[in-house]
N, C-alpha and C positions, 0 to 999 in steps of 0.2 A: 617485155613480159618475163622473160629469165630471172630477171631480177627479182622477181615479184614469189620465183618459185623457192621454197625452202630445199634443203639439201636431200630429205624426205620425200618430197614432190619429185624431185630430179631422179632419186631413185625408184619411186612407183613409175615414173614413166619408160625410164631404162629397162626394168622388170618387166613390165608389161608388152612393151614392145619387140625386145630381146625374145622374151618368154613365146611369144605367137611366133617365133622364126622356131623356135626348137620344140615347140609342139608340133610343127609340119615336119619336123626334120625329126620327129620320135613316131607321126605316123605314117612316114613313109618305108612303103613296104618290097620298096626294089631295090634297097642293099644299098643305095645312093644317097646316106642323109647329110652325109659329107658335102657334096653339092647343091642341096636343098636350104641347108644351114648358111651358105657360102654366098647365095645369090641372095635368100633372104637380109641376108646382114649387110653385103652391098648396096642393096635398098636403104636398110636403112641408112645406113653411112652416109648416104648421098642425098637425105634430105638436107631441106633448106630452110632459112628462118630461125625464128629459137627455137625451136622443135628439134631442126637439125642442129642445132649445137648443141642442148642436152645428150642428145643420141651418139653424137661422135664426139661427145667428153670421153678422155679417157679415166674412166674409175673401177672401182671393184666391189660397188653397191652393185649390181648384179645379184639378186639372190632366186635360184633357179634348185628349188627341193622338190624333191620326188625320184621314186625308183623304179615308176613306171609310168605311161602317160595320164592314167587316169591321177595321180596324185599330183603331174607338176601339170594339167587341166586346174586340179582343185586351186593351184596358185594362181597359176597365170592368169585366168578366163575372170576371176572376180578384180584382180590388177587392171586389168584392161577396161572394167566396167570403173571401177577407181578412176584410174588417169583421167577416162574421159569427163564424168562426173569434178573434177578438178578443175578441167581443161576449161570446161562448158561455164565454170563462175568467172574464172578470171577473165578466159578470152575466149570467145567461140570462137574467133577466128582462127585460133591456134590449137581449141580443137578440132574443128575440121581439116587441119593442117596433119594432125595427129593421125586421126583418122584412115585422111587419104594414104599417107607414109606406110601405117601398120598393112593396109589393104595391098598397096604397089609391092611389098612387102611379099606378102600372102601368093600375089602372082606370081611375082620374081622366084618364089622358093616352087610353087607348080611348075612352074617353065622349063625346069631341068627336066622333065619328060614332053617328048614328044608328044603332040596329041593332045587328049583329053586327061587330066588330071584323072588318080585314080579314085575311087569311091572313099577308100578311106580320107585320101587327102582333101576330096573335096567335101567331105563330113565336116571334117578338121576347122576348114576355111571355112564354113555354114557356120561352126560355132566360135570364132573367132568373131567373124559379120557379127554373129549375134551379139558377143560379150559387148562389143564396140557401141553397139545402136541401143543396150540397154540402160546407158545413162540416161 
């Protein structure tokens, strides 16, 4: 399936993906997005598939603007509806693969708090969910 994806493709998903670890890591509000960023991006790193080899290409199509969360939301959250929307013609199976990634993802970056994620963050991860499932 990699194959199949243009160099464009590889970097919407990169974006997309990428971009959902550092919107939880722009709305976390206990001073820790360093670790939030950190467990997120483990996640991703450690998928598998082509999915996980787009993800742990090393490149510098990454494009993450914004100066505050509501502007890199404005990027990121429609990428994620993008990728999937990509994902879903070529291969569903590899967007569910997508999916599931971005979501373990979403956890992996909550999990540096004890407990119950907090309101913000689990806002965050509601519209993350959401961008994903609106393909």
């Amino acid at each position: 399936m990699s194959s199949t994806l243009t160099d464009q493709d590889k970097s919407t998903l990169r974006t997309a993906a990428y971009g959902a670890v550092s919107l939880m890591a722009a709305a976390d509000a206990t001073g820790k997005p360093h670790k939030v960023a950190t467990n997120g991006s483990i996640a991703l790193y450690s998928a598998t598939g082509p999915i996980g080899h787009v993800l742990a290409a090393k490149s510098k199509d990454i494009k993450l603007k914004g100066k505050s969360v509501a502007e890199l939301a404005d990027h990121v959250l429609p990428a994620l509806t993008a990728a999937m929307s990509l994902l879903e013609k070529q291969d569903p199976a590899e967007a569910d693969n997508f999916r599931s990634t971005v979501l373990v993802a979403i956890e992996a970056a909550t999990r540096t708090h004890h407990g119950q994620p907090s309101p913000t963050l689990a806002e965050m991860s509601r519209k993350i969910t959401e961008a994903l499932n609106a393909a």
